[in-house]
N, C-alpha and C positions, 0 to 999 in steps of 0.2 A: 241321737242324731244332732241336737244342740250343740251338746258339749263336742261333739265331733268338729263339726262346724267352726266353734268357738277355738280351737284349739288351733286351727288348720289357721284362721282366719289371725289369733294373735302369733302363731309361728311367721307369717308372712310378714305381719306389721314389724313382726321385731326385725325380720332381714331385711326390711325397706330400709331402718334407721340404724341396723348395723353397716350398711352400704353405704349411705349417708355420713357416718361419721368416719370409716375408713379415707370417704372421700376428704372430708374435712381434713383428715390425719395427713394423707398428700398431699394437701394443696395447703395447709397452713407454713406459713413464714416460721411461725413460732413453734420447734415441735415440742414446749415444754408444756402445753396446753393438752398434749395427748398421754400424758399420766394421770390419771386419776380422774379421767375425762367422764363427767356426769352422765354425757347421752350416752358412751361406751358401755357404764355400768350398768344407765338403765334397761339397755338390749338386752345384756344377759338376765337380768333378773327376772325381767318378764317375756322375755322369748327362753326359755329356758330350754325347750325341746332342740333348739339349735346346736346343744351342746356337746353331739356328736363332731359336728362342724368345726368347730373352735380350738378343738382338743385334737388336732392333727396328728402334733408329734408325737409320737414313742412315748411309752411310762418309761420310768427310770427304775432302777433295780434297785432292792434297800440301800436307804439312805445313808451313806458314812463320811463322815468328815477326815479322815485321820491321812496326811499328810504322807504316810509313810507307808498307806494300805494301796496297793494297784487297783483295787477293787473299787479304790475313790475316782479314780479316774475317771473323765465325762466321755458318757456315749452318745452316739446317736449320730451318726456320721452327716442328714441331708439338716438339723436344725443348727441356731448359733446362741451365739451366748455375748455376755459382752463384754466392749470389744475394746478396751482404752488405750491399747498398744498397737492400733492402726493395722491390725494384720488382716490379711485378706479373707474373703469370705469361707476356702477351704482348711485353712488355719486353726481352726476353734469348731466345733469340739470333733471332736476323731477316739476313732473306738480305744486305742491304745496311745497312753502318753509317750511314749518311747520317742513313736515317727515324729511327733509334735515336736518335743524338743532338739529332735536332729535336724528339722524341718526349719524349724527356727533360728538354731545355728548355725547353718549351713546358709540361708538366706540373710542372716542379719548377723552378718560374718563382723565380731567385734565382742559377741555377747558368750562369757565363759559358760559351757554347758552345765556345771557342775549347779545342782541345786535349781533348774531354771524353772521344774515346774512346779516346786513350790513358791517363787518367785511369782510366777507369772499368777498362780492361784490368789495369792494374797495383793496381788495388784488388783486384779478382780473385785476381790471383795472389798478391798477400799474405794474402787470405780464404784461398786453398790451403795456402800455408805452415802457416799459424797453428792452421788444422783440422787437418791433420798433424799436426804437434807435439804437440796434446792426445792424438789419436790412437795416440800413436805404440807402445803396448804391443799395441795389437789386431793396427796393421797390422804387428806382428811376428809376432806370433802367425799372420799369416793368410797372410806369407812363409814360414813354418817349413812348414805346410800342402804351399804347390804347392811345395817344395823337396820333398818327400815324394813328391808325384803325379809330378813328373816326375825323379826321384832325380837331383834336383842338392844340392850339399854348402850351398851357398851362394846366398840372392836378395837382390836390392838393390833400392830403390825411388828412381827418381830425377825430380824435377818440376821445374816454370818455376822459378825462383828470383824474387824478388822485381823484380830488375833486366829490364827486357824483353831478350827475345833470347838469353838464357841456362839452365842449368839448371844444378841440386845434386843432390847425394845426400843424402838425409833418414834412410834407415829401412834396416836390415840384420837380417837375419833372423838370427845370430849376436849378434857385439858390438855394442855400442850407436856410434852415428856421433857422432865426435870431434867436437869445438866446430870444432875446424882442420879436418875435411874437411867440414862441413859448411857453413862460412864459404866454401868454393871452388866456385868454378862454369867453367864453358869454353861454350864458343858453343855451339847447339843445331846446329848444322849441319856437324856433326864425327863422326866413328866409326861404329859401329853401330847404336847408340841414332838417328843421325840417318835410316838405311836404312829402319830399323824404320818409325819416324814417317811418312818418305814416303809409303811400301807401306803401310803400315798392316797390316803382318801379321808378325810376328815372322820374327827372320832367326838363325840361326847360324853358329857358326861355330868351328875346332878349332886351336889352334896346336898348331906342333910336331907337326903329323901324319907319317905313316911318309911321306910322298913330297914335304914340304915342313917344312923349320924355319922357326921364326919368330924375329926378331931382335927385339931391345928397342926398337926404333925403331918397328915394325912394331906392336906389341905398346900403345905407346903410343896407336899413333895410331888404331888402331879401338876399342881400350876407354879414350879420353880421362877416365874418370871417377876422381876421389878415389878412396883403400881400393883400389882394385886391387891381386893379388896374383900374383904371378907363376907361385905352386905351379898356378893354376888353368888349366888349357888349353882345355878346352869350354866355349865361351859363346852360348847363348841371348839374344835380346832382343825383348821383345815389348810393343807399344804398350801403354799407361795412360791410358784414355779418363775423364778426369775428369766432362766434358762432350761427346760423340763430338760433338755441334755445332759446341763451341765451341775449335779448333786450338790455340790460343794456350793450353789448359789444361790440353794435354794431356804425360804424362813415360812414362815406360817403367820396369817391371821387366825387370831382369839377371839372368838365375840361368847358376851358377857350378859347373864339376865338375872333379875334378882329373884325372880321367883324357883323354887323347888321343883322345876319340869326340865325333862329331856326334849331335848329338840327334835323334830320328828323330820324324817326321811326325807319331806317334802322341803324344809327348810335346810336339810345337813346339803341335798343335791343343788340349791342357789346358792347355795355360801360356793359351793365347789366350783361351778361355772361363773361365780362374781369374781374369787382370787384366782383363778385360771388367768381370765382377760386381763386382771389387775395385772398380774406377772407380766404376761404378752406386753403390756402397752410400759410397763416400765422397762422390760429389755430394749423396745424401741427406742425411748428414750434415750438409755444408756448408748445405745447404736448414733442416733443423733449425736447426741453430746460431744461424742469420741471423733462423728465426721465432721462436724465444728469445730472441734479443737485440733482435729489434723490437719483441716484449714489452714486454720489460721499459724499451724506451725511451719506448712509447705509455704506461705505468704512472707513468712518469717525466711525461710530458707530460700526461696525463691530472691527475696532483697538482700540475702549473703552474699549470693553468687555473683550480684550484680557489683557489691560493693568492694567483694572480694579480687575480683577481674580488673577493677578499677584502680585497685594499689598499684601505685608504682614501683615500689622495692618489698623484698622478702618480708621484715621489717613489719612491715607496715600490715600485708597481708595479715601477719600473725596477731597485729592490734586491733584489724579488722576482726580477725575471727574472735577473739574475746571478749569483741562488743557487742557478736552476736551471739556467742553462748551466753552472754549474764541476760540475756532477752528469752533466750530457749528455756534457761534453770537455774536456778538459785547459785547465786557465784558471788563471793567475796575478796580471793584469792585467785589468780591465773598467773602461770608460767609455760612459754613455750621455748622448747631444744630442739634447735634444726641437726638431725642427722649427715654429720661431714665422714662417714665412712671409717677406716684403720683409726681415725683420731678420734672417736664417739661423737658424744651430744657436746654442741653448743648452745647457750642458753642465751638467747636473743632476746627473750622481752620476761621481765619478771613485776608484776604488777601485785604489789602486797605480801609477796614475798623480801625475804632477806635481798640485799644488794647480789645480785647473782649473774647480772648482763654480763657476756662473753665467757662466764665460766665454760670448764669443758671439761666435762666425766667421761668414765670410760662407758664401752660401751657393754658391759657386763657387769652384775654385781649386782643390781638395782631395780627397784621397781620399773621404771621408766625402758630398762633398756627390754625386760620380760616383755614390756607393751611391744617394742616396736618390732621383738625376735617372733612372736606368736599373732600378733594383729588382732590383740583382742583388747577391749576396754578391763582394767583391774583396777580395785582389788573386785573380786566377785558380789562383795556383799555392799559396795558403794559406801563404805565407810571406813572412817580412820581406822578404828578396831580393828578391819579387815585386813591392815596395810605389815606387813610381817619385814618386808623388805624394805630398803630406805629408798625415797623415791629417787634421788639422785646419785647412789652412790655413799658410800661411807665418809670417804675424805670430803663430800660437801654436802652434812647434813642438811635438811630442811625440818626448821623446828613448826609446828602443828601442834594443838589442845590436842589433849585425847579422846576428844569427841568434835562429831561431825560429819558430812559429806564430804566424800574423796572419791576422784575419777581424773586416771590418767588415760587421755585417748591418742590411739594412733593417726598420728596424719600422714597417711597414703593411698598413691592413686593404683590402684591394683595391686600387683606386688613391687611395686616402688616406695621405699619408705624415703617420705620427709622428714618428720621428725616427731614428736608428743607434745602433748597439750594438760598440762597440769593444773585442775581446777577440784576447790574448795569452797565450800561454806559451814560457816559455824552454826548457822541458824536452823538447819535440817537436820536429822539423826544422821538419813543416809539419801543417794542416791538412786532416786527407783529407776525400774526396770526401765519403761518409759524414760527418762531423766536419761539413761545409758544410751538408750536406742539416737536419742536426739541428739547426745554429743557426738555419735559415731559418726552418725548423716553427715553432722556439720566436720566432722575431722574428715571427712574425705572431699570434700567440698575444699575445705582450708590447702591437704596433700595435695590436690590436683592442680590447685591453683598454685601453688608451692612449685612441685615439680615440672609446671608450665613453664613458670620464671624462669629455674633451674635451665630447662633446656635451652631456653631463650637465651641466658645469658653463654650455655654454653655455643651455642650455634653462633652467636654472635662473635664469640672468640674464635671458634674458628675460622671465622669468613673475616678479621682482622689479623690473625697469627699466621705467620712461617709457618707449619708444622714439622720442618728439619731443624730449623735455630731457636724456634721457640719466639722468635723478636716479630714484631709489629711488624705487617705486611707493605708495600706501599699505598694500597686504599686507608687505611690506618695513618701512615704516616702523614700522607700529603692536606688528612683533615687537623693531624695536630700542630703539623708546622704550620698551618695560617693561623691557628688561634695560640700558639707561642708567638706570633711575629702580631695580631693584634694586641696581647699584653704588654710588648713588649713596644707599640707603638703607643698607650695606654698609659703606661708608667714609665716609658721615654729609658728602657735597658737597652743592650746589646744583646742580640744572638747569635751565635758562631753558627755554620754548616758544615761537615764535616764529612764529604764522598770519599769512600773505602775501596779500593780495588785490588783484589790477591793477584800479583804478580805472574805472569805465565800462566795461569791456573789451567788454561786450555792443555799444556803441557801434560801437567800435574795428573787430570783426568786418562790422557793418553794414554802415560809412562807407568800408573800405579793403579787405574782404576777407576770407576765413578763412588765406590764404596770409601774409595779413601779419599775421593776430593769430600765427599761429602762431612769427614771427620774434620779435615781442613775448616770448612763451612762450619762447624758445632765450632770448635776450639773460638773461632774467632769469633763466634756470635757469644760463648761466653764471657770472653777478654772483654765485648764491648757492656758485656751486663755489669762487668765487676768495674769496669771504668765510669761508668754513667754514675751519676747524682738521681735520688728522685726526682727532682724536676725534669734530667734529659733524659732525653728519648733514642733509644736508640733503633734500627731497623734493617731489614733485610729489602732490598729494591728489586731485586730479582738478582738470577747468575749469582755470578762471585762479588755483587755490585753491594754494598752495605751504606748505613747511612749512622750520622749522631746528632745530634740536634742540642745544643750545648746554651742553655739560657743562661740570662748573663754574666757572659761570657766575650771580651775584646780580643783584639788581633792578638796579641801574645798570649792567653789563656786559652785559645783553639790552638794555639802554636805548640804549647808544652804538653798541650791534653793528646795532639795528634801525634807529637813525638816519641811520647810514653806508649803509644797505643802500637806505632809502629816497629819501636826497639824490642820493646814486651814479647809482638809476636814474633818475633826476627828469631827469640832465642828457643822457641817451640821447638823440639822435634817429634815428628810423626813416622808412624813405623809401615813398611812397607813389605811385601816378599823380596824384595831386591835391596832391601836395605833402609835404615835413618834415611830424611832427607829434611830440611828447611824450606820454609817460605819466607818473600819479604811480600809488603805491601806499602802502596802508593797512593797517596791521602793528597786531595786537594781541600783546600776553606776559603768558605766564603763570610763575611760578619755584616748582617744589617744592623745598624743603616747604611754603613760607609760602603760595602760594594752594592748593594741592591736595595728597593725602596717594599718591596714585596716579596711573596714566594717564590713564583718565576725566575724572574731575574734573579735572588739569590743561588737556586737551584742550577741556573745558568751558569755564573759564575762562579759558582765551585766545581762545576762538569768541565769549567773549562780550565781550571786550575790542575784538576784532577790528568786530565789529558797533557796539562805541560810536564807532568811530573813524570806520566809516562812517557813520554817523549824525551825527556835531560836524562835517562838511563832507570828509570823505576828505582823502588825503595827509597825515598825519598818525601816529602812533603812538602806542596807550594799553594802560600797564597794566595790570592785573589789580585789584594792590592798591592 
């Protein structure tokens, strides 16, 4: 009845202070404080009967590493794993990889499917690593713990290593682990540690016992691991469920005694419930860490968009956006090609590349143009090695080390392509998974903001342009004739004005059509483009009414520009169902400063020039003054 009592009574104390530290675990700022967390450890140890409770999820089915076996694949559809590629909670892990990876590309549309979940696996395991390492004073502290509960001298913690198929030793509950054994790893399907994994339940075992010795051979080859010591004869090993879902993530604690005894029952089932929580509370972590650093990435992206919005020309946009990819990922190199259609890429900003501004590749042939045809980030493997095709074309190599990080990403907004974003660093092997996902974000960010411009600038043109002559509307013109006439009051020029009128053209419409006045209208909006200088301006005012805007320019220089303009057309002929026929037209000028001191009154007096000319018999041209 005691020990009944006793039993009830510390099963209770331990869920008071496993309660207790859960709460801790939410309500701390810091969640690096819930790896290896002391009170956590010591709930299991000594509430052990709780261990029904703790061990929720699913076993895992023998344990395999091997990249290429379906069988590796993580189950267990309601647990998770972790998480460093910000995907959402239904994302990881799932019974079959297949949905996962279509799931994946199909949402984080950018990412080439081929190889993505061995990709994704080995990001994982380096996300384990790395959580570890920061880790690694607690998960001492929290080996020194079950060294206690089950009075071993010595625990080890040993996990995937970055490389698939492998594992190291990370973490020792004593001395700190050597650069040199930590750099070593041996295949996971060796020793103890691999028995353990299988079973999924910790195994033992005693060298040198009274009715067997153990040779150095022997010795080797079930504790395959770095830091072994010979003094130790009793050895425990017992699964390290990272993610008990997810197999591929999972390592094992050794703990270590120097005497000649097997561990007994009561000690193999603490060790089991101590690395259980250990795992738990370092998956959380990894989960932390990952919602921290997607923070701070969405913070990151979030002040893109602001800054992105805030360019004023394409240009600039695209320098914006390179100043926030070298903040997302390791960047040394960037080149962005704005997408101008039948004529391919042009290369608008090349920063550490060769001199490449305004080049213009085709839009085939090439790494870059694969990006913007398919909308996915290449080359697959995020590095130069990966890159088979030239990224800009043949005729304009870009020369590259043969090693390093390479990702060309697409910048567009849905299916609108702006253009690619060419970014390199020497200082990385490759670009990870993560690395990819974040250039993408940010290239559609960059496209969007690209192809806003784009529209802008094209809405703009048209709410300025004719759309029958192609010439400058009069809301158009009537802004640039006052800032030609302030230049020209500035630097003390002349400006000619020069009102265009086709002759009869009411006729024209009548006798042939509005199809062919309208030809009329194009012929003579071209005459005036091939007659203009860049500085004039030339415009459609409405009707048959045209306009030229002649900077300086005196009374006899609108006089010979207006007479060429008017003979020129005189000698057009336009074809009709009834026949050829000709046009003339009848041009008035006006020239500030001498007839007008402003726009107005210039525009006055050449309408009213314009009128005397039709008036003296058209075809003809009169001045002002």
């Amino acid at each position: 009845m005691y020990d009944s009592r006793a039993t009830i009574f510390m099963g209770f104390g331990g869920g008071l202070i496993l309660g207790a530290g859960l709460v801790a675990l939410l309500l701390s700022e810091d969640s690096a404080v819930t790896v290896g967390s002391p009170v956590a450890i010591a709930v299991v140890l000594f509430g052990r009967r709780s261990r029904d409770r703790l061990r929720a999820a699913p076993k895992p089915g023998p344990f395999n590493l091997s990249e290429s076996d379906p069988d590796s694949s993580p189950t267990g559809a309601d647990s998770g794993a972790i998480n460093p590629l910000g995907l959402v909670e239904s994302d990881w892990p799932v019974d079959d990889p297949q949905p996962l990876v279509a799931d994946i590309c199909e949402r984080r549309r950018g990412i080439d499917p081929s190889g993505v979940r061995a990709r994704i696996m080995g990001e994982l395991r380096v996300a384990l690593n790395e959580v570890v390492d920061s880790e690694r004073e607690r998960i001492r502290l929290a080996l020194r713990l079950i060294c206690e509960a089950v009075c071993a001298e010595r625990a080890l913690l040993l996990i995937p290593a970055p490389a698939p198929g492998r594992m190291c030793l990370v973490c020792s509950s004593d001395d700190p682990v050597s650069e040199g054994d930590r750099a070593r790893s041996w295949p996971v399907g060796e020793g103890l540690p691999a028995v353990a994994l299988e079973s999924d339940e910790p195994v033992a075992h005693v060298f040198d016992s009274p009715d067997n010795a153990t040779t150095a051979e022997e010795m080797e080859r079930l504790c395959p691991y770095p830091a072994r010591e010979a003094s130790f004869r009793g050895v425990a090993v017992a699964p390290f469920p990272v993610a008990e879902s997810a197999r591929a993530l999972r390592g094992v604690v050794v703990v270590e005694q120097k005497a000649p005894a097997l561990f007994s029952d009561e000690q193999l089932a603490t060790l089991r419930d101590a690395t259980s929580l250990l795992g738990w509370l370092t998956d959380v972590a990894c989960r932390l860490r990952s919602v921290r650093r997607r923070a701070e990435q969405l913070e990151v992206e979030v002040r893109a968009t602001h800054a992105l919005s805030s360019a004023n020309e394409p240009v600039s946009v695209c320098r914006k956006g390179i100043e926030y990819a070298r903040i997302l990922v390791p960047l040394e190199r960037a080149l962005v090609a704005l997408f101008e259609g039948e004529e391919g890429y042009r290369v608008v900003v090349a920063e550490g590349f060769d001199p490449l501004a305004e080049t213009v590749f085709a839009a085939d042939g090439s790494l870059a143009a694969d990006v913007g045809r398919k909308r996915i980030v290449l080359p697959s493997c995020g590095s130069v090695e990966g890159s088979a095709a030239p990224i800009c074309g043949r005729r304009f190599p870009i020369s590259l080390p043969s090693a390093g990080a390479l990702a060309v990403v697409p910048l567009c907004s849905g299916e609108a392509l702006a253009g690619v974003m060419v970014v390199y660093a020497g200082e990385i092997e490759r670009y990870s998974l993560e690395h990819r996902l974040l250039l993408h974000s940010l290239g559609d960010r960059i496209g969007a903001e690209l192809i806003r411009r784009r529209l802008e600038i094209s809405l703009d043109a048209m709410a300025r342009t004719d759309p029958l002559t192609g010439l400058p509307n009069r809301r158009d013109f009537q802004e640039r004739i006052e800032e030609g006439l302030l230049r020209a009051k500035r630097y003390e020029h002349t400006v000619a004005l020069l009102l265009i009128d086709i002759d009869l053209f009411k006729v024209v419409n009548d006798r042939h059509g509005h199809v062919i006045g309208d030809d009329v209208l194009r012929a003579l909006g071209r005459l005036l483009r091939g007659l203009a200088r860049d500085v004039d301006i030339p415009a459609r005012l409405g009707g048959d009414e045209l306009a030229l805007l002649l900077e300086h320019t005196d009374q006899s220089g609108a006089m010979m520009v207006a007479e060429r303009l008017r003979k020129e057309f005189a000698t057009l002929a336009f074809e009709a169902p009834g026949g050829s026929f000709k046009v003339t037209l009848s041009v008035g000028a006006a020239v500030f400063p001498f007839d007008a001191q402003d726009e107005f009154g210039l525009m006055a007096k050449a309408d009213t020039a314009l009128y005397e000319a039709k008036r003296t018999g058209r075809n003809r041209v009169v001045m002002s003054s």
